[in-house]
One Martini backbone bead per residue (centre of mass of N, CA, C, O) as a GRO file, in nm:
protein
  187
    1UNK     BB    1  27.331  12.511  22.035
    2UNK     BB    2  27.580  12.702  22.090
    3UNK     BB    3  27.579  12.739  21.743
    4UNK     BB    4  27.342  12.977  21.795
    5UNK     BB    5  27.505  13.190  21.998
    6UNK     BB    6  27.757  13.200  21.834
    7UNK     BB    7  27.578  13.353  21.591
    8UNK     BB    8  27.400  13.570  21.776
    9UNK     BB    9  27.662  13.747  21.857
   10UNK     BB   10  27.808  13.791  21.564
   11UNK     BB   11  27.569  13.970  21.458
   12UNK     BB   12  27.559  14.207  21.710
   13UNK     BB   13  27.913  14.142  21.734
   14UNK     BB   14  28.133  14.181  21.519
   15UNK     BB   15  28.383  14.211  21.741
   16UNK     BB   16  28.389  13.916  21.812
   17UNK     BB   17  28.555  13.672  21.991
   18UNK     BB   18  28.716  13.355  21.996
   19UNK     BB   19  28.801  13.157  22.279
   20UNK     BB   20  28.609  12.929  22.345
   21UNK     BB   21  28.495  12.583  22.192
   22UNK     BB   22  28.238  12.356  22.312
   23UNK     BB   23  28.047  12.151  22.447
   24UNK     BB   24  27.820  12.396  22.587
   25UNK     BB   25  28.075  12.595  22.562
   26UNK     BB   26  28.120  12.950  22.536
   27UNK     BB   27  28.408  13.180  22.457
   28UNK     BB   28  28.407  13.553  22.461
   29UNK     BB   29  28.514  13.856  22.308
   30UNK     BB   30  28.448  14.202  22.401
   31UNK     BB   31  28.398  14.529  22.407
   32UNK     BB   32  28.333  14.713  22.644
   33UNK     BB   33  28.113  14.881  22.527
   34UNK     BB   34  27.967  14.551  22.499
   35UNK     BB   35  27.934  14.392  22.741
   36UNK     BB   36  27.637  14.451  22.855
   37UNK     BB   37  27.513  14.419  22.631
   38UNK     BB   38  27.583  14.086  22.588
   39UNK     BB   39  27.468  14.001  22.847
   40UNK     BB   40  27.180  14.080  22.823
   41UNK     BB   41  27.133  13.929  22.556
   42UNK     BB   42  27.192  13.660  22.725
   43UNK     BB   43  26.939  13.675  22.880
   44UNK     BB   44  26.700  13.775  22.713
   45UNK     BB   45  26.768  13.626  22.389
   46UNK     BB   46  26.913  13.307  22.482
   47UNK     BB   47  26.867  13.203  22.829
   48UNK     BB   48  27.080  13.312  23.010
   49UNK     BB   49  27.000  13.359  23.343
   50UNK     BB   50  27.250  13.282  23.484
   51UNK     BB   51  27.453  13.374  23.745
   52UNK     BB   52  27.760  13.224  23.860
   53UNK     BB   53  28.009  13.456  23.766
   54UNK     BB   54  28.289  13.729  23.860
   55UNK     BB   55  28.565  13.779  23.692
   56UNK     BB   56  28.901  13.903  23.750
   57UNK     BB   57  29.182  14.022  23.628
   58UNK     BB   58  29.564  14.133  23.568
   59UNK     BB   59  29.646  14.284  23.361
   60UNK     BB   60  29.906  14.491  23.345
   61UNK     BB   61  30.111  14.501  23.110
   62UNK     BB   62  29.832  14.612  22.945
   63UNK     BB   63  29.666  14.824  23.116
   64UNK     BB   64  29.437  14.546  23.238
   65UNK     BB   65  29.106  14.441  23.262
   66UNK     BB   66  28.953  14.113  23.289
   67UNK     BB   67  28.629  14.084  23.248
   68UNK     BB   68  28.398  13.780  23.356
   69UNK     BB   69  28.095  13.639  23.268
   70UNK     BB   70  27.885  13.371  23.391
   71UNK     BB   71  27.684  13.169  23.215
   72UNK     BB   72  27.327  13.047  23.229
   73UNK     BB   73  27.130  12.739  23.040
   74UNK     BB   74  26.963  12.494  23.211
   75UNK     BB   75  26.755  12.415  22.956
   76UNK     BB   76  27.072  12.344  22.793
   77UNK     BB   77  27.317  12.296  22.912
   78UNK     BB   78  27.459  12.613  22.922
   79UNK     BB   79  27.753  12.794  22.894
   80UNK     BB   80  27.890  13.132  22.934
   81UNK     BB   81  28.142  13.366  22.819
   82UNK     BB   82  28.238  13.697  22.889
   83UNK     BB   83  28.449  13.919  22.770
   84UNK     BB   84  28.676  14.213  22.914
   85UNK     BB   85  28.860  14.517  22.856
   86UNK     BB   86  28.977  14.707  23.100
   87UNK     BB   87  29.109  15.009  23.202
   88UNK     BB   88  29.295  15.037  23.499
   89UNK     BB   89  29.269  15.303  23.550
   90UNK     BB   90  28.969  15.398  23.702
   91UNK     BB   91  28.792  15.139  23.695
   92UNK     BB   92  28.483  15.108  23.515
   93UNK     BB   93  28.188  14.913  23.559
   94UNK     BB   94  27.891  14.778  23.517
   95UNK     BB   95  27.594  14.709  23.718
   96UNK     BB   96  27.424  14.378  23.794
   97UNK     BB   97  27.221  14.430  24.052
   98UNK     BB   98  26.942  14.460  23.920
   99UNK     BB   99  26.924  14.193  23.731
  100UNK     BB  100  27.123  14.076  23.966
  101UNK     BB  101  27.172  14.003  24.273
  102UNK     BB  102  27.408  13.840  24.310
  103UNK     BB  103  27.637  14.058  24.179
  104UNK     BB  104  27.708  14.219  24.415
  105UNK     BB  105  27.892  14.057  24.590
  106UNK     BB  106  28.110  14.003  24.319
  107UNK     BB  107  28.163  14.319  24.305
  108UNK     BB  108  28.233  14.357  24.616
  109UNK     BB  109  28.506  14.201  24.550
  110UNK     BB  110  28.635  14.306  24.326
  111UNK     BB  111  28.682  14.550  24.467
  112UNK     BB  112  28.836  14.459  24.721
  113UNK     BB  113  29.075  14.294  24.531
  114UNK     BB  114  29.114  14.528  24.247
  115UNK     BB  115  28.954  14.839  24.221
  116UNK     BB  116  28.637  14.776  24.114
  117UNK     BB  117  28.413  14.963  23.986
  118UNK     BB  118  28.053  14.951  24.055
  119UNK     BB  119  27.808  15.161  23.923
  120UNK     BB  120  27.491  15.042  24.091
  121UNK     BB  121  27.607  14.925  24.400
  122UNK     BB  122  27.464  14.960  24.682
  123UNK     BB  123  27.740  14.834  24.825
  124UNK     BB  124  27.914  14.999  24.762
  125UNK     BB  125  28.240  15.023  25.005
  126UNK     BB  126  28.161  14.809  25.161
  127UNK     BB  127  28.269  14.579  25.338
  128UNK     BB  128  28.361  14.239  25.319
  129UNK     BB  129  28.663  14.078  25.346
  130UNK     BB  130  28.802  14.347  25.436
  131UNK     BB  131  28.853  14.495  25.725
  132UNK     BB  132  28.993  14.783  25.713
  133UNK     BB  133  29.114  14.826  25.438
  134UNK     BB  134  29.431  15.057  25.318
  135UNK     BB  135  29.540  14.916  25.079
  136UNK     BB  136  29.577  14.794  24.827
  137UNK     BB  137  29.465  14.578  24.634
  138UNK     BB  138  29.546  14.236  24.682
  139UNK     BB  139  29.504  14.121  24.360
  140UNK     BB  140  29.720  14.275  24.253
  141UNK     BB  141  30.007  14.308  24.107
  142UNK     BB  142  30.117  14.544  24.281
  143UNK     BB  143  30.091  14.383  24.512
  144UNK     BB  144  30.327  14.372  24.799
  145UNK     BB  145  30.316  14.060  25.006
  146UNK     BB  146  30.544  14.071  25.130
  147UNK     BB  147  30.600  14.400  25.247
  148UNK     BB  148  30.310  14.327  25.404
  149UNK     BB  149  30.418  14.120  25.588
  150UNK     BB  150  30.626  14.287  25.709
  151UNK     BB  151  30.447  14.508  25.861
  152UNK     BB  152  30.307  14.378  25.966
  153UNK     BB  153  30.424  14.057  26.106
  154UNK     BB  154  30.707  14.031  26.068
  155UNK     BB  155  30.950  13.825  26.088
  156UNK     BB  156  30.980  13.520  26.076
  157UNK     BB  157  31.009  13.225  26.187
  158UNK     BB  158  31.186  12.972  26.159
  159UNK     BB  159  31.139  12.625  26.022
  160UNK     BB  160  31.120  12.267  26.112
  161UNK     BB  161  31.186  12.065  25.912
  162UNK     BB  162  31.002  11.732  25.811
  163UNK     BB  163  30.984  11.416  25.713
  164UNK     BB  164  30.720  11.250  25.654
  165UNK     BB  165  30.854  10.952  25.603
  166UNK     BB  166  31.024  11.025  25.874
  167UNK     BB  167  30.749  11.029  26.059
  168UNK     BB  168  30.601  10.809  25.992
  169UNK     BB  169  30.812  10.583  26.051
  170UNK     BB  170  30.879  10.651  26.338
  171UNK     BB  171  30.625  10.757  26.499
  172UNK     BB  172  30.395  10.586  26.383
  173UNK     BB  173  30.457  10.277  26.234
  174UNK     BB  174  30.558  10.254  25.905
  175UNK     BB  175  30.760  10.042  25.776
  176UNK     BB  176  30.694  10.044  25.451
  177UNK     BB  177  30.865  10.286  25.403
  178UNK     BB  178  31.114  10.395  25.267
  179UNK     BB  179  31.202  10.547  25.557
  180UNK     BB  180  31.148  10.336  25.697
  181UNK     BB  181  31.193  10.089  25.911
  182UNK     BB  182  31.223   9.776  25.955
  183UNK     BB  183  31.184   9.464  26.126
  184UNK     BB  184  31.464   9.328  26.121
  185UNK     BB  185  31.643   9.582  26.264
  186UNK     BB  186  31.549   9.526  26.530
  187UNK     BB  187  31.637   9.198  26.585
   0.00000   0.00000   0.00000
């Protein structure tokens, strides 16, 4: 049945790729343009109704993101994966919480660890996950967690090494393992 989704995508969608096809799963990357028909073609004319996750990449490299809804047809038991890349500068993604409430979420979560906008998301700017957070989103790959952690945190203080094999060995009384003490050595 998958191969009649990715006939019916190749059709609506002429410069979609294929990035992976397995039994009842395929993914398919469409041009940032084409991302909403797609994923909404695949609701309602495919049967996809379930948004299962939207989940967000990093190609810095590339000064893109690559945004991803994965969606469900649970009465023919197919996954759909549709990517698309968006400019990486004040990126604006449209929101889909008015045709999935789940989305809402998904997208304040994506907004608040990668700083992508979804305009026509009600809740869009409140916190979710990070209270109070002021400095970049942290899951960007430019955001320095090393020198945040350190203007946080200050200093770690370093910790004593202890080899679990020699501390089953010893403490706990494991006699059989590689670093533990033989019950003969005792005698």
């Amino acid at each position: 049945m998958i191969d009649k989704v990715k006939k019916e995508l190749e059709i609506r969608f002429p410069l979609l790729k294929l990035v992976r096809e397995q039994h009842n799963y395929l993914h398919v990357k469409v041009g940032a343009t084409s991302a909403m028909d797609a994923v909404l073609t695949a609701k309602t004319s495919l049967g996809f109704t379930t948004l299962q996750l939207i989940s967000a990449v990093d190609w810095m490299e590339n000064n893109a993101f690559q945004v991803t809804w994965i969606l469900e047809n649970y009465s023919e038991q197919e996954v759909l994966l549709i990517s698309a890349y968006f400019p990486r500068k004040n990126c604006v993604v449209p929101s889909l919480s008015q045709i999935w409430p789940a989305a809402s979420a998904f997208e304040r979560e994506i907004y608040e660890m990668f700083g992508i906008s979804f305009p026509g998301n009600p809740r869009e700017g409140e916190d979710f996950l990070l209270e109070g957070w002021k400095d970049i989103p942290p899951m960007r790959r430019d955001f320095e967690t090393e020198e945040y952690a350190m203007r946080t945190f200050g200093e770690r203080q370093p910790r004593e090494h202890i080899d679990p094999r020699q501390y089953i060995g010893d403490v706990v009384g494991e006699w059989n393992t590689p670093m533990g003490r033989n019950r003969e050595e005792e005698k």
